[in-house]
C-alpha positions in Angstrom: -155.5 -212.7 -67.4 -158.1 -212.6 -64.1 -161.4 -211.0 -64.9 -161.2 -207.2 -63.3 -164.1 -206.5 -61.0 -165.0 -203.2 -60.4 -167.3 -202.2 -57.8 -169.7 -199.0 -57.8 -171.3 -198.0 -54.7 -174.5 -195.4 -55.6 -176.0 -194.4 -52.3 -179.2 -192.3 -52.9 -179.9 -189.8 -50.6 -183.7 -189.2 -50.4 -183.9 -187.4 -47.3 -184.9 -184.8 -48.8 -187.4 -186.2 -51.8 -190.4 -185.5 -51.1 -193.3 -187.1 -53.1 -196.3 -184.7 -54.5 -195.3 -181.8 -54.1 -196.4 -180.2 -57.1 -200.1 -179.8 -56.6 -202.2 -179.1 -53.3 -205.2 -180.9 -54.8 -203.1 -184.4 -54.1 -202.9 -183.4 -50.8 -204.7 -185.4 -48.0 -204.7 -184.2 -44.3 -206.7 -186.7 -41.8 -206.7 -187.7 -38.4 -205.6 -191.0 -38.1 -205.9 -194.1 -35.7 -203.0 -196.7 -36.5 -203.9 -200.0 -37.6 -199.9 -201.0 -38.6 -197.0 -199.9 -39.7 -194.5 -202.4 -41.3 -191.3 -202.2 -43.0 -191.0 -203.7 -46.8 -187.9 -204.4 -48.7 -186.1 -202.2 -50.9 -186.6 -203.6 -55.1 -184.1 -201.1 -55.6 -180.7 -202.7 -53.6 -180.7 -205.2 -56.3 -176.9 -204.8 -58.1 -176.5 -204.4 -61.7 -173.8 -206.1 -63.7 -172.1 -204.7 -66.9 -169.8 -206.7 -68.6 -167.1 -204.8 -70.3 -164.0 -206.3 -72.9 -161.1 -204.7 -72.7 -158.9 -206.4 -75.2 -157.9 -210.2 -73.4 -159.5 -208.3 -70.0 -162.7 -209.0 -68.8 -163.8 -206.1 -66.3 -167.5 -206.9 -64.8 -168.8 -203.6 -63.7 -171.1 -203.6 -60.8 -173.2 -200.9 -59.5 -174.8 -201.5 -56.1 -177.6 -199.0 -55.9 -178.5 -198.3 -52.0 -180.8 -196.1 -50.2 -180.6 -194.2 -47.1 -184.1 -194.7 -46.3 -186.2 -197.4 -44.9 -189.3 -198.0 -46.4 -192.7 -198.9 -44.9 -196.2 -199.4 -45.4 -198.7 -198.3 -43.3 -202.4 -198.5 -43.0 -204.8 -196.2 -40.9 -208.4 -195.5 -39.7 -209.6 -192.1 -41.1 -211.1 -190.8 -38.0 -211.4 -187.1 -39.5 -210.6 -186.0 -43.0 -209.5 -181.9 -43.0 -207.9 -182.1 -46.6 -208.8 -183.8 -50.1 -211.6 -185.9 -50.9 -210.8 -189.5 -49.5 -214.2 -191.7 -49.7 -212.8 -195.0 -47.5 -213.0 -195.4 -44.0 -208.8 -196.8 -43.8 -206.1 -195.7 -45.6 -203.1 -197.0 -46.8 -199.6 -195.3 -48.0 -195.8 -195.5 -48.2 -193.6 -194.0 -45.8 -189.7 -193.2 -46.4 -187.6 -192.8 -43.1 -183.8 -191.9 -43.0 -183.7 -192.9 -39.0 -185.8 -196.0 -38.8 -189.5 -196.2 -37.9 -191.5 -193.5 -39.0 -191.8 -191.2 -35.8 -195.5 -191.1 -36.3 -195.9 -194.9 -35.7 -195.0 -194.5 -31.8 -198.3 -192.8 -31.0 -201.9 -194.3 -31.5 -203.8 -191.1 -33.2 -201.8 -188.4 -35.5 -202.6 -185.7 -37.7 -201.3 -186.8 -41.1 -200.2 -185.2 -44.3 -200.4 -187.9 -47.1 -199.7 -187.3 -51.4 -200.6 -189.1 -54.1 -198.1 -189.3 -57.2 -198.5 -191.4 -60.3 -201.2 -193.4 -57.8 -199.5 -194.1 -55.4 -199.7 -192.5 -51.6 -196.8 -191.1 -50.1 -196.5 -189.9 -46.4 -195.2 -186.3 -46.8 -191.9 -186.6 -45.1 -191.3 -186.1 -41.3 -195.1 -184.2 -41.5 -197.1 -185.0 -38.6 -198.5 -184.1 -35.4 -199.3 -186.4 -32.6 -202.9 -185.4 -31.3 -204.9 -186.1 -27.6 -208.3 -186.0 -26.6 -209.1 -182.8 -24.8 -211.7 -181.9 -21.9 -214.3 -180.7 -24.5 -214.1 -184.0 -26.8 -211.7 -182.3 -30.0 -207.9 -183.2 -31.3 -205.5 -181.0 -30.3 -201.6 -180.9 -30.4 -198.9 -179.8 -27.9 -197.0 -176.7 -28.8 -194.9 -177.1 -31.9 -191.3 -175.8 -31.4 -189.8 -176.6 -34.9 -192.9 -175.5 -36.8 -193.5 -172.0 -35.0 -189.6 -171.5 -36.0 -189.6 -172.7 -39.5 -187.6 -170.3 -41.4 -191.2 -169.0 -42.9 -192.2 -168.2 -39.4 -193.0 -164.5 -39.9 -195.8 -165.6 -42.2 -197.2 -167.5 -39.9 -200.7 -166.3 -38.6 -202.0 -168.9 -36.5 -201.0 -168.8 -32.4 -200.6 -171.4 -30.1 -203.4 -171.5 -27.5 -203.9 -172.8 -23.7 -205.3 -176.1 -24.0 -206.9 -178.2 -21.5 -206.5 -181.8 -22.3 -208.4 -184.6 -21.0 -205.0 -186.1 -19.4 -201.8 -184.7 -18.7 -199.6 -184.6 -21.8 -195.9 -184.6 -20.3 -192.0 -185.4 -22.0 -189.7 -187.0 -19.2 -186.7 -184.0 -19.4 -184.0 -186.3 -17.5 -182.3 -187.2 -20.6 -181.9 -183.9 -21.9 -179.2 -181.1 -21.6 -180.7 -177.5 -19.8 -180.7 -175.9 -23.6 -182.0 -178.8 -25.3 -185.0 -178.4 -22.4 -185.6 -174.7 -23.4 -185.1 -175.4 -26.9 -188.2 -178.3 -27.4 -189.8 -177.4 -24.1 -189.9 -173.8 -24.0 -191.8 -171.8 -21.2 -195.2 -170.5 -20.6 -195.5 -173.5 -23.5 -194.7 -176.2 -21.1 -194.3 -176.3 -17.2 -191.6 -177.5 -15.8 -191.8 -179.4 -13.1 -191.1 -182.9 -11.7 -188.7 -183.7 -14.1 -191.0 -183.4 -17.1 -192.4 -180.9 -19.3 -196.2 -180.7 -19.3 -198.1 -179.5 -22.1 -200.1 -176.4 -21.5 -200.2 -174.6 -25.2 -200.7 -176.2 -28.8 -203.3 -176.4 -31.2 -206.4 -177.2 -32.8 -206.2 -179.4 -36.1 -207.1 -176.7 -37.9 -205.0 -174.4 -36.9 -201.8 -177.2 -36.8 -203.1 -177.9 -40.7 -202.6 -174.3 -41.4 -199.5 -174.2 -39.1 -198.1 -176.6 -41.8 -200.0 -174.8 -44.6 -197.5 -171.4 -43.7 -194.6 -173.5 -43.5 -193.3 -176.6 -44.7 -195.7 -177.1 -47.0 -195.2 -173.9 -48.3 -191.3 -174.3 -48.8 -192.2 -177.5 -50.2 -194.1 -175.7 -53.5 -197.3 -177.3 -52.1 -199.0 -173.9 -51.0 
């Protein structure tokens, strides 16, 4: 008789884990300038072999355990620390992805929502805000279309603002469709014109820390 191999294929879907959740005290909220972001390997895609006799049969069982996510490590300069007490000038913390790079590694500076658990520090998943310089020298963020319509928007005190950054902040439009345009740019929040949105609302830090505060973090248990 030829050994049986069985093969099981786990795929863990953590899209939706989310580390620290449990206490707002292991919260940490900073600006931050990016030093790197780099992907590490996985120690869990290892598989497992169980060898199983079944009479003259020899079955080898083998789990392959996978994750959706990529995984990365990345390390920033605290510019400005809103949340927790964080005593170090750079920071360093894991980062779980289902689509690739974290989205908050394409810009230089972003507002940051960071947990520990067990000691370890995990970016709070998807949670950021990409911040520019304005004309009188503070962070500020565009207007925030899927945060002002969280499903906890109705709790929601805070209201986006005219800001006047130092440079234009603009989004090329000519690779979206007209409702995905008044969807993520929606008017008076952006202008459209030229074949790009341009920022004219958003946010303070403060206010985008308790826009979070109200929402996500909120559905999360966090707050």
């Amino acid at each position: 008789m030829k050994p049986s191999i069985l093969t099981i294929l786990t795929i863990l879907l953590s899209t939706n884990f989310v580390f620290g959740q449990s206490l707002k005290d292991s919260l940490f909220v900073f600006v931050g300038e990016k030093i790197e972001v780099n992907l590490i390997p996985r120690e869990d895609d290892k598989p497992l072999v169980d060898t199983i006799i079944e009479g003259k049969d020899t079955i080898y069982d083998i789990h392959i355990s996978m994750s959706m996510d990529s995984r990365y490590k990345a390390k920033y300069k605290v510019l400005q620390l809103l949340h927790g007490t964080y005593n170090a000038d750079t920071i360093e913390f894991i980062a779980y992805d289902h689509y690739g790079k974290p989205g908050f590694s394409t810009k230089d500076t972003v507002l940051l929502f960071v947990s520990t658990s067990e000691g370890t520090l995990y970016h709070e998943k998807y949670q950021y805000f990409n911040l520019y310089l304005t004309k009188n020298g503070k962070w500020a963020g565009t207007y925030s279309t899927s945060d002002y319509n969280h499903s906890y928007k109705n709790e929601i005190t805070v209201r986006p603002e005219k800001i006047e950054f130092a440079n234009e902040v603009s989004f090329p439009l000519d690779k979206l469709t007209q409702e995905q345009i008044e969807i993520w740019y929606p008017t008076p929040y952006f202008e459209l014109k030229n074949g790009k949105a341009i920022a004219i609302y958003g946010n303070y830090i403060d206010d985008l820390f308790k826009l979070k505060q109200q929402t996500i973090l909120k559905a999360r248990g966090i707050y």
